[in-house]
N, C-alpha and C positions, 0 to 999 in steps of 0.2 A: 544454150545448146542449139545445135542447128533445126531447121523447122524441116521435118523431112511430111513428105505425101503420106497419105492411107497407103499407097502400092507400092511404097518404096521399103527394101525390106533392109532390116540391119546386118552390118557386116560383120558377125561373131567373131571371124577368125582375124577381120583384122582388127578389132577392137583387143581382141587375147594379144596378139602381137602387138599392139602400142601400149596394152597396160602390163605387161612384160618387161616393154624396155624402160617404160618409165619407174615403175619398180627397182630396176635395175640399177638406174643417174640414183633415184634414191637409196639404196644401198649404198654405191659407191663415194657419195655425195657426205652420206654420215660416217662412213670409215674413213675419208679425207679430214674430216672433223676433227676425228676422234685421234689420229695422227697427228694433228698439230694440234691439238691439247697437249700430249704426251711431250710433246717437241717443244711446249711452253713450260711444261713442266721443270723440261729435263735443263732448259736456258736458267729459269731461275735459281733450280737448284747451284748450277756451274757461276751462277753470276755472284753468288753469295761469298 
């Protein structure tokens, strides 16, 4: 983590907004997943 001063104060709002969007890639990161599982699923059943 970065080494901030005694007088340096932290940026709430934009820490809420980059753990937001990161939340976010994460979400849509694991329902990409979770779609091509489905779509491996759905190959081997059709491969059979």
């Amino acid at each position: 983590m970065e080494d901030r001063g005694k007088n340096e104060k932290i940026d709430f709002k934009k820490r809420k907004e980059n753990m937001c969007n990161s939340l976010f890639e994460v979400e849509h990161f694991l329902r990409n997943i979770k779609d091509i599982s489905k779509g491996l699923k759905l190959y081997n059943i059709i491969k059979r």
